[in-house]
N, C-alpha and C positions, 0 to 999 in steps of 0.2 A: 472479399479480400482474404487473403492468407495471414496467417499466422504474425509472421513479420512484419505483417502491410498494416495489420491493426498494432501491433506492440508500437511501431514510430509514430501511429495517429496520434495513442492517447498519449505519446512518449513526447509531442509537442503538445498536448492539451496540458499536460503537467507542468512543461515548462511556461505555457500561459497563464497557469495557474500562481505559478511560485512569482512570476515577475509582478502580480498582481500583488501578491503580498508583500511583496516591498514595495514596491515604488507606486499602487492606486489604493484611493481608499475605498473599503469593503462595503461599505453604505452607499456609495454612486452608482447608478445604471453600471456604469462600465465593468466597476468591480466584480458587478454580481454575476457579470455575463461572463468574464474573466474566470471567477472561479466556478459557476454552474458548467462550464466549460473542461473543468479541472476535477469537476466530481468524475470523470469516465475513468481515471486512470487506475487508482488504486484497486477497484473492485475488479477490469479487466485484468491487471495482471494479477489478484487473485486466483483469475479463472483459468489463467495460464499457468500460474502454479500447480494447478490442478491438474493439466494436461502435460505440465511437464514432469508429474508422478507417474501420471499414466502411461505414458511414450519412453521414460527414460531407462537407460540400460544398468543406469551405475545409481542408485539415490545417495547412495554416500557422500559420491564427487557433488553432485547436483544440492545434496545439504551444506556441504562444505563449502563453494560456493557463495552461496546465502549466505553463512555464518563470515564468511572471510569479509565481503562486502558489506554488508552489515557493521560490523566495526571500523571498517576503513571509510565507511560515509559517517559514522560518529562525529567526528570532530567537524568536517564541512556543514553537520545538519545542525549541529548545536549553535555554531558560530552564524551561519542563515539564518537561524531562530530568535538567537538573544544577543547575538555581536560578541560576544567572546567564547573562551574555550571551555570544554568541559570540564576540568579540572584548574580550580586558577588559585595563588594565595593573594590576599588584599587585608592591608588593616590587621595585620597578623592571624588572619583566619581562612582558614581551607575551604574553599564552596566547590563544591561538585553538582553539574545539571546531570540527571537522572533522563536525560530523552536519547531517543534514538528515531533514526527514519525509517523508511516504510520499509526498504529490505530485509530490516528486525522482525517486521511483523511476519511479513512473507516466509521470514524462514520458520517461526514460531504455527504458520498455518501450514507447511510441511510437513512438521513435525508432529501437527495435527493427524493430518492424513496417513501418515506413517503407523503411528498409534493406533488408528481405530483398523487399519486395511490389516497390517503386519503384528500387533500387538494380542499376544500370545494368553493374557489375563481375562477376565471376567470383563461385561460389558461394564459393569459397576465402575471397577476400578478403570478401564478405559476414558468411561466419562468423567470423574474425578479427576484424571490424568486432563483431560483437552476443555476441565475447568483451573486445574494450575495454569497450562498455557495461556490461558485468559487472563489469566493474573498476570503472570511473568509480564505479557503484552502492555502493560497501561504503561511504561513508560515509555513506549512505542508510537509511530504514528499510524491514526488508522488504526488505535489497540481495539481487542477485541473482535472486530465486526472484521477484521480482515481472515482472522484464526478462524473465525466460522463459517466465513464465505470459503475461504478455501476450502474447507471441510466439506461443506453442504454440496460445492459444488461437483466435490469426487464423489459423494454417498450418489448423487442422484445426477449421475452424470451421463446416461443412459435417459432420463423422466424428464424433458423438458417442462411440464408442467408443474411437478414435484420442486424441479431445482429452483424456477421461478419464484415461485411463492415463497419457498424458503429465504429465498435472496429477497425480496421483497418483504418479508417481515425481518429479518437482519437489517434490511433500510429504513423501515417505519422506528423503528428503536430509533437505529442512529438519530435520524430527523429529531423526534422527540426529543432526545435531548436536551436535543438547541433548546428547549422552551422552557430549560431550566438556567440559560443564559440571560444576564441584565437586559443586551437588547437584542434578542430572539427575533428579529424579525432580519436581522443584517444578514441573517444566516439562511435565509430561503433560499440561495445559491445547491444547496444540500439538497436539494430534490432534484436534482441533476444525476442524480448516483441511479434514478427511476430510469434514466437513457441506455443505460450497459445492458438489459436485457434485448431491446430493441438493436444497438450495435450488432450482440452478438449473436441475436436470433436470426436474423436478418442478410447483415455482410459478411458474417466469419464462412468458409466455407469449408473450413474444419481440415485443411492444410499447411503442410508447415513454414512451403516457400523454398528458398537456397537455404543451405545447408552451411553457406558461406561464412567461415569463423567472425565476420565483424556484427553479422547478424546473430550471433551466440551473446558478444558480450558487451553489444554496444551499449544498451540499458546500464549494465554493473560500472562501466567507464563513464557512464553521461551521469547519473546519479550524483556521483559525489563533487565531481566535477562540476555540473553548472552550479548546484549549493553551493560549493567556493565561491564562484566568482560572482554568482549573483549577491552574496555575502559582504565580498570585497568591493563590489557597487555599493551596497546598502548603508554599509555600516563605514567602509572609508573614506570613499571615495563623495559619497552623498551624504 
């Protein structure tokens, strides 16, 4: 598959993924299979972030981009999330949710890449630099482990063996984590994230498809957009 042909697989795997978290519970067969399904997305368009550093003629446009959507799915991922807005007053008091969706991260692993390839300073402060980004990342989705899959996946993007393992201990963490969760085991859906190398070792065929503008931005339109309304299911309508 090309480029394009995998971005709308995992681009319905995500939406499999998101209808799961509203409307089935994550402890059912169904759920698990629902979201181990959903683990392909986010690490895949990591990987495209990465290719789309490599390929791109403008990174400015292509950061900017990131940055614009990123903000502009704020409010639909927060309201997906918790049912209301990010910024609300109640009971004479000001509450602000602190989250963002995965575009955030996506752009924050750009910026990564950018850093280590273009960044003019000592390797020190480079890594210091794409350990802030890791910071900045936690009120992101996917913080963290996306900043560095993007990252690993440009350094060794030439070393298929290299990039693997790397990406495979970026997922060994992830997993672990879960097992700092109460019930750690609802969360086995997360070794599904093990499938993106098989995807893209496999079917990608390292092409980019049409060139056709709906194929540029249909992720940045679908993004915030089905969060809405899957939102507007969840929380009003249900």
């Amino acid at each position: 598959m090309n480029r394009n042909q995998l971005k709308y697989l995992v681009i319905v795997a995500m939406l499999i993924d998101h209808i799961a978290w509203a409307f089935v519970a994550t402890n059912s067969v169904l759920g698990q299979i629902m979201h181990f399904i959903g683990r392909l997305t986010a690490p895949t368009m990591a990987y495209f972030v990465s290719e789309g550093y490599y390929y791109t003629h403008n990174i400015k446009k292509y950061a900017f981009r990131l940055g614009i959507f990123a903000i502009i799915s704020w409010i639909p991922f927060v309201y997906f999330e918790f049912g209301t807005l990010p910024i609300y007053y109640m009971n004479g008091h000001l509450f602000f949710y602190p989250a963002v969706g995965v575009i955030y991260t996506l752009f924050l692993g750009l910026i990564a890449i950018w850093l280590w390839d273009k960044g003019t300073c000592p390797k020190w402060c480079k890594i210091l630099g794409i350990i802030g980004l890791c910071l900045l990342s936690i009120i992101g989705d996917w913080a963290i482990f996306n900043v560095l899959w993007c990252l690993f996946f440009y350094i060794y993007r030439d070393k298929p063996k290299q990039k693997w393992i790397a990406y495979s201990i970026i997922g060994l963490v992830c997993c672990a984590s879960m097992l700092f969760v109460d019930i750690w085991w609802n969360y086995l859906f997360m070794t599904g994230i093990f499938m993106v190398p098989i995807l893209i070792q496999f079917f990608y065929n390292g092409k980019s498809g049409s060139k056709n503008t709906i194929n540029k931005w249909f992720f940045y339109v679908f993004y915030p957009t089905h969060l809405l309304i899957l939102g507007l299911l969840q929380w009003t309508i249900f």
